[in-house]
N, C-alpha and C positions, 0 to 999 in steps of 0.2 A: 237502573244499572249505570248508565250516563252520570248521574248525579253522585255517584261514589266515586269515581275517575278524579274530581274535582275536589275534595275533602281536604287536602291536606295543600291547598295554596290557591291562586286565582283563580277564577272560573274558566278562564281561557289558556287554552295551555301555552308555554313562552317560547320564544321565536328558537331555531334551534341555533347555536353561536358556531360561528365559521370554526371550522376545523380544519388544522392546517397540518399536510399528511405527514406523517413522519418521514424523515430522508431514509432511504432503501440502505437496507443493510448490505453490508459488502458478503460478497460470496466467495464461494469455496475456490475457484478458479480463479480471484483476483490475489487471495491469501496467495495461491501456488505460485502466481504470478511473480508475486513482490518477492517473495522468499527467492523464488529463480534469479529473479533483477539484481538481490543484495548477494547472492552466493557469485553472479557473474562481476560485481565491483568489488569480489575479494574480504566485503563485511562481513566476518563469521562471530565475532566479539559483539555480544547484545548489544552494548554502551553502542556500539559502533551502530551497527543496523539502527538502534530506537534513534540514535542523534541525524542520521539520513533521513529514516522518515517521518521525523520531526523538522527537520528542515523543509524537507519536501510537502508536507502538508499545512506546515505555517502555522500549528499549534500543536498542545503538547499532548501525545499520543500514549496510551499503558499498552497497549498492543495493536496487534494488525485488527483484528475485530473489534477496536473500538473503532474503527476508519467508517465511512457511510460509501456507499457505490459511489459515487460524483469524487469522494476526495481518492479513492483508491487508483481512480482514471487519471488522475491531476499528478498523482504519485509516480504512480508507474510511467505517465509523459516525462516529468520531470526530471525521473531515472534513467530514460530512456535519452538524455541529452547530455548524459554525462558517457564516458565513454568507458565501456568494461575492461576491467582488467585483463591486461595480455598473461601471457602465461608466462612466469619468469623461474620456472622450473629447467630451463633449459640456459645455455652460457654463451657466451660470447665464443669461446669456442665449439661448441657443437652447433655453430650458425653461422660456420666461416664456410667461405663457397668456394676456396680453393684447398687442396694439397699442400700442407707444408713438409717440409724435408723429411718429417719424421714418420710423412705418412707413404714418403715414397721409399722409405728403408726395407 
């Protein structure tokens, strides 16, 4: 039975070749992550979001699940130093801290 094992190449079997792990795929809570990061810097426009984190990952990216864990961490750091959009739904007047004449009519 030994001796069929060996049939179809050297008698010894060959050394096994390093194998180098795949980098971990990014997860569901890093996706929710980045998505929260680009919706709080006001990116809702795809061009906008993929050119962020294409910048931010330093190569060019077709989506959030093409990113590996290590780059999604580098990302979301990277995001996380820029500073989120404030909220400009509101004016220069509804942020005034006093009474003007018109409010004491």
């Amino acid at each position: 039975m030994s001796d069929d094992l060996f049939l179809f190449g050297d008698d010894r079997p060959a050394a096994p070749e390093a194998v180098t792990p795949a980098p971990g795929s990014i997860a569901d809570w890093q996706v929710d992550l980045l998505r929260k990061a680009l919706d709080a810097r006001g990116l809702t426009a795809v061009e906008h979001r993929k050119a962020a984190i294409q910048l931010a990952a330093g190569r060019a990216v077709e989506s959030l699940r093409a990113l590996t864990h290590d780059e999604a961490l580098r990302v979301l750091s990277k995001l996380g130093q820029t500073p989120a959009k404030t909220d400009t739904s509101r004016s220069a007047w509804d942020e005034r801290e006093e009474d003007t004449w018109i409010d004491r009519l």
